[in-house]
C-alpha positions as CSV (number, residue, x, y, z in Angstrom):
1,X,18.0,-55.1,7.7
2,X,20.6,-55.3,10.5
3,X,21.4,-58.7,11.9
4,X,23.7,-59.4,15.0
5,X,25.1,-62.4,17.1
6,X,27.6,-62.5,19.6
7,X,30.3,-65.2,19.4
8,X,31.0,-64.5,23.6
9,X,30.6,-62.4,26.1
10,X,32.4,-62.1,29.6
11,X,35.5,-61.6,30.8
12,X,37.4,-64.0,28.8
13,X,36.5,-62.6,25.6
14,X,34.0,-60.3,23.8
15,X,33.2,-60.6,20.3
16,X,30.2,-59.1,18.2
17,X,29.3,-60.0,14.7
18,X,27.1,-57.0,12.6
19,X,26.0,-57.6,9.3
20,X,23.4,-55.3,6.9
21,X,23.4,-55.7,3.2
22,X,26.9,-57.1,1.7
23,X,28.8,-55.3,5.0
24,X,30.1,-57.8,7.8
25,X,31.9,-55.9,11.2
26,X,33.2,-57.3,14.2
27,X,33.0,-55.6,17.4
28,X,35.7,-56.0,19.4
29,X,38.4,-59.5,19.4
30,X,39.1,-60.9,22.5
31,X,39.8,-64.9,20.9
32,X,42.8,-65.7,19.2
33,X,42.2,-66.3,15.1
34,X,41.7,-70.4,15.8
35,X,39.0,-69.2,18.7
36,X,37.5,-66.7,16.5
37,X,37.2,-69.0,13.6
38,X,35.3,-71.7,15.7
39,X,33.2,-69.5,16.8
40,X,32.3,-68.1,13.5
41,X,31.5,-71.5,12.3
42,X,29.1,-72.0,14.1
43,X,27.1,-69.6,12.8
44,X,28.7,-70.4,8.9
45,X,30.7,-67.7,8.6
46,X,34.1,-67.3,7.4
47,X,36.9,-65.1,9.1
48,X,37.6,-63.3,5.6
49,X,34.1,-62.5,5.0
50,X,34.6,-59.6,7.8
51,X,35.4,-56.0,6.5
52,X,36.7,-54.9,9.7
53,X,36.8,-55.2,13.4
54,X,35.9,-52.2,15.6
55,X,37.5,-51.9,19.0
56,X,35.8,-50.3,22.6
57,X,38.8,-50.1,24.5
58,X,42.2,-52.0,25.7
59,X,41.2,-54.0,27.8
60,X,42.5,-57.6,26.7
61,X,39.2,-59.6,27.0
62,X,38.1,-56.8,24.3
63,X,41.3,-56.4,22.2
64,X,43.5,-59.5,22.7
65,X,42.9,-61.4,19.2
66,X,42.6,-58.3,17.0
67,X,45.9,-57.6,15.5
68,X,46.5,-61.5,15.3
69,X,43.0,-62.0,13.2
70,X,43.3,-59.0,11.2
71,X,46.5,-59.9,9.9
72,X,45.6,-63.3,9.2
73,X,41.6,-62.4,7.4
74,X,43.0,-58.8,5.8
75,X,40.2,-56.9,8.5
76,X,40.9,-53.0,8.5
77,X,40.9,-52.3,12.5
78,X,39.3,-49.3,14.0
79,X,40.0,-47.5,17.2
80,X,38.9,-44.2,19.1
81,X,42.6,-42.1,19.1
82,X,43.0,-42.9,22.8
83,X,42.4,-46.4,22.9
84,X,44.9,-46.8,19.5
85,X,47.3,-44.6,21.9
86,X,46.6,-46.7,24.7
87,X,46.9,-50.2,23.5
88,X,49.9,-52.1,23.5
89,X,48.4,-54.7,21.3
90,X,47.9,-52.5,18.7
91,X,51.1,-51.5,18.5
92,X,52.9,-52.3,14.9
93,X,48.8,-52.3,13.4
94,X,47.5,-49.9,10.7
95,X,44.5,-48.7,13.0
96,X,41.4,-46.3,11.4
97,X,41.1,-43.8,14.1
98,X,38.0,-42.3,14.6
99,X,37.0,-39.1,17.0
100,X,34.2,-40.9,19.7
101,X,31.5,-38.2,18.8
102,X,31.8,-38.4,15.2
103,X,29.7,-40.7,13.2
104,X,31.5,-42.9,10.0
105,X,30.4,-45.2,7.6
106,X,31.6,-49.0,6.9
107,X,30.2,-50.5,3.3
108,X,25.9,-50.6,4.3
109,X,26.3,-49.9,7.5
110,X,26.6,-46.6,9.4
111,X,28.4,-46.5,12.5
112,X,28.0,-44.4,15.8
113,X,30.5,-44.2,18.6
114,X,29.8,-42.9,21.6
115,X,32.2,-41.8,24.8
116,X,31.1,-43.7,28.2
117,X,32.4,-43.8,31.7
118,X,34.6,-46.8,32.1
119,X,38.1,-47.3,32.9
120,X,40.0,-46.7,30.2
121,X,41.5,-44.0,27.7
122,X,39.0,-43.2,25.5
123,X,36.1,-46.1,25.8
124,X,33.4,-46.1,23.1
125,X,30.2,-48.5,22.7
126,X,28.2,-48.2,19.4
127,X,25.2,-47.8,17.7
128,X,24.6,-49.2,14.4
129,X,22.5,-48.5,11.7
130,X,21.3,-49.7,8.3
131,X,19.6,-45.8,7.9
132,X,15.8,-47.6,9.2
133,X,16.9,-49.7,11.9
134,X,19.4,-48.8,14.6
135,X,21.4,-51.6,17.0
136,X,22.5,-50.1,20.2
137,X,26.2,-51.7,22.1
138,X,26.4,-50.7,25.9
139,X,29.0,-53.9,27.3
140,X,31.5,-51.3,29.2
141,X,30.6,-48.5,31.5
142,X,30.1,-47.5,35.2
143,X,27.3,-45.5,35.2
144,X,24.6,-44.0,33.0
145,X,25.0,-40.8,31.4
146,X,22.3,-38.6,29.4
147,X,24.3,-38.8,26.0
148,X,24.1,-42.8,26.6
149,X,20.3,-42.5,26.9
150,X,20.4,-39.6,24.1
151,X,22.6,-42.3,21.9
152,X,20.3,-45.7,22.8
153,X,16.6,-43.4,22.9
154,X,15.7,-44.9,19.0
155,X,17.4,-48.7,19.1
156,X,15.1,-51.4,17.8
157,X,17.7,-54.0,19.5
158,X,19.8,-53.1,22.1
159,X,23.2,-55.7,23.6
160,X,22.7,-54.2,27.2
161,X,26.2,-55.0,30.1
162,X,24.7,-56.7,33.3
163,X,27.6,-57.5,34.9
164,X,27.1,-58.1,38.2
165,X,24.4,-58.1,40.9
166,X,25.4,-55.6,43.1
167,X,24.5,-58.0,46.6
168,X,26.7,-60.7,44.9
169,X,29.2,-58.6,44.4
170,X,29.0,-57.1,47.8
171,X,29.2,-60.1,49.5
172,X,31.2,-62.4,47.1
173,X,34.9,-63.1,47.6
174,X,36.6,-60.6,45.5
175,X,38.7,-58.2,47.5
176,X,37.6,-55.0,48.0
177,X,39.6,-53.0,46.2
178,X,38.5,-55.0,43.1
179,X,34.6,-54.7,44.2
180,X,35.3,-51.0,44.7
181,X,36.6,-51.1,40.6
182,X,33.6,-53.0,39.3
183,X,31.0,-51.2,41.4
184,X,32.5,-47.7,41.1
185,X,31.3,-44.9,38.5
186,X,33.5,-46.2,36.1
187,X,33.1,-49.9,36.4
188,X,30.8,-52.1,34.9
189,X,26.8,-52.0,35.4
190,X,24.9,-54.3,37.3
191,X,21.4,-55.6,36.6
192,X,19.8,-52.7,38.7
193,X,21.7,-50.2,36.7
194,X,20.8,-51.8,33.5
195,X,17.4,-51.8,34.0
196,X,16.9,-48.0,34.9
197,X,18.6,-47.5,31.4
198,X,16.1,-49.3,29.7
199,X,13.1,-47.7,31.8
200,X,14.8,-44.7,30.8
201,X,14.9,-45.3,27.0
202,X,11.3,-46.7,26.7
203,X,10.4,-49.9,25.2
204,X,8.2,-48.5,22.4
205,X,10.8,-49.4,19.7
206,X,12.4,-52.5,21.0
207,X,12.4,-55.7,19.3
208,X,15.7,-57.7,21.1
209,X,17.1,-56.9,24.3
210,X,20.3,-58.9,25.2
211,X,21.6,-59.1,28.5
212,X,25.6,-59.1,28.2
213,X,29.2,-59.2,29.9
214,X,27.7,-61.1,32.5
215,X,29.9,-62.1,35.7
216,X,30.6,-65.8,35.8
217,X,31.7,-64.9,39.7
218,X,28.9,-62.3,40.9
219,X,25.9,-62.6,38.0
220,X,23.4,-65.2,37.3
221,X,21.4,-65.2,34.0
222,X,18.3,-65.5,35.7
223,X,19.5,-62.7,37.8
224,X,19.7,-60.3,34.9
225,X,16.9,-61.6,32.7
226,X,14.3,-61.0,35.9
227,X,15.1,-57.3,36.3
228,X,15.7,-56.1,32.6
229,X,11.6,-58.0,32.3
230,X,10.7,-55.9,35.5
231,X,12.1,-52.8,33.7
232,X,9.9,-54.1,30.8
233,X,6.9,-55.1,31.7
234,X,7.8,-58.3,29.8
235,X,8.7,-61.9,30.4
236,X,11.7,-63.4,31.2
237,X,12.1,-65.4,28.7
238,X,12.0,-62.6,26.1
239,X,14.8,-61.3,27.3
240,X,18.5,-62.6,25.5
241,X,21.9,-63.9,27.6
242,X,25.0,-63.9,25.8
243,X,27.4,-66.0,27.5
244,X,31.0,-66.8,27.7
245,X,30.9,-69.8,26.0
246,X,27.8,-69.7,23.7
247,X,27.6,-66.1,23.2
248,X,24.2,-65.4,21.4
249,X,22.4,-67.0,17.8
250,X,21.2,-64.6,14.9
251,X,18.9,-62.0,15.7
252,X,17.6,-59.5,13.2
253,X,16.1,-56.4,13.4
């Protein structure tokens, strides 16, 4: 059994806890070790129970705490070779480089990377996998590729980025060079976006669907749970948000 919660998700800090067997992860560290360590106990768990902390890119809201919490709680840290080259906050750390296309195990779980289109060196999401049940991460990417439906095709749960909705965005008060970033091909999804992926994939196998990396400016929950139901054929309410503050309670699969 795999079992997932996120302790955030936005633009002030990702973090997602993965657990199957005796083997905890963390997926990316965007709080500071005090942050992080609230946030864990709230779901009773203990920074040094984590094995290791996997990072998506270099972006600060993804990597910020990592070298801070892994020093403190002993966490081997994992990076694709472009964003360990890339990151300035990694610098000084003892980073376990993998290859983006090239599969690798931590304890009980097996992990998946898997290259996307986003704006950074070498961005990965994940799948994870206990060998019967796969988790699928999509939280960073500007469009939809066929290796991202290829990677996500067999999830039983899937952490899915609605960032923005694309008329909020359009008509919201960020400038539009930054509008032209979030909207652009290798931005960030919106709802509409997100929601083609999941038609796309099928919903044969799903058991969770959490809507993530939602804008606090341009997104609204309701927003993003309406059209990833639509996509569906389910109800709202089935449908997960992880927020900023809040992030997301235990959900197995």
């Amino acid at each position: 059994m795999i079992r997932f919660a996120s302790l955030g998700s936005g633009s002030k800090g990702n973090a997602l806890l993965v657990e199957s067997g005796a083997t905890r992860v963390l997926l990316d560290c965007g709080f500071g070790p005090r942050e992080l360590a609230r946030r864990l106990a709230r779901l009773a768990i203990v920074p040094e129970s984590i094995a290791a902390v996997l990072i998506t890119h270099e972006h600060a809201d993804h990597v910020g705490g990592a070298a801070r919490c892994a020093a403190r709680y002993g966490w081997r840290v994992h990076a694709s070779f472009g964003t360990a080259a890339a990151s300035r906050q990694l610098e000084g750390v003892p980073v376990h480089r993998f290859d983006s296309h090239t599969a690798f195990a931590i304890g009980d779980l097996e992990i998946h990377p898997y290259p996307v289109p986003h704006d950074a060196r070498e961005p990965t999401q994940f799948v994870f996998s206990d060998g019967a049940s796969r988790l699928g991460v999509l939280t960073d990417a500007g469009s939809i590729t066929p290796h991202i439906v290829a990677m996500l095709k067999e999830c039983a749960a899937l952490v899915l980025e609605c960032n923005h909705d694309a008329a909020m965005l359009a008509n919201g008060r960020y400038p539009p060079p930054l509008k032209q970033r979030i909207a652009g091909a290798y931005g960030h999804l919106d709802n509409g976006q997100a929601a083609e992926l999941l038609r796309a994939i099928g919903s044969a196998r799903l058991r969770h669907v959490v809507a993530a990396h939602l804008s606090e400016e341009n997104n609204r929950p309701e927003l993003a749970r309406a059209a990833l139901a639509e996509a569906l054929n389910c109800t709202s309410d089935w449908i997960g948000v992880a927020t900023q503050n809040d992030g997301v309670g235990w959900l197995a699969v």
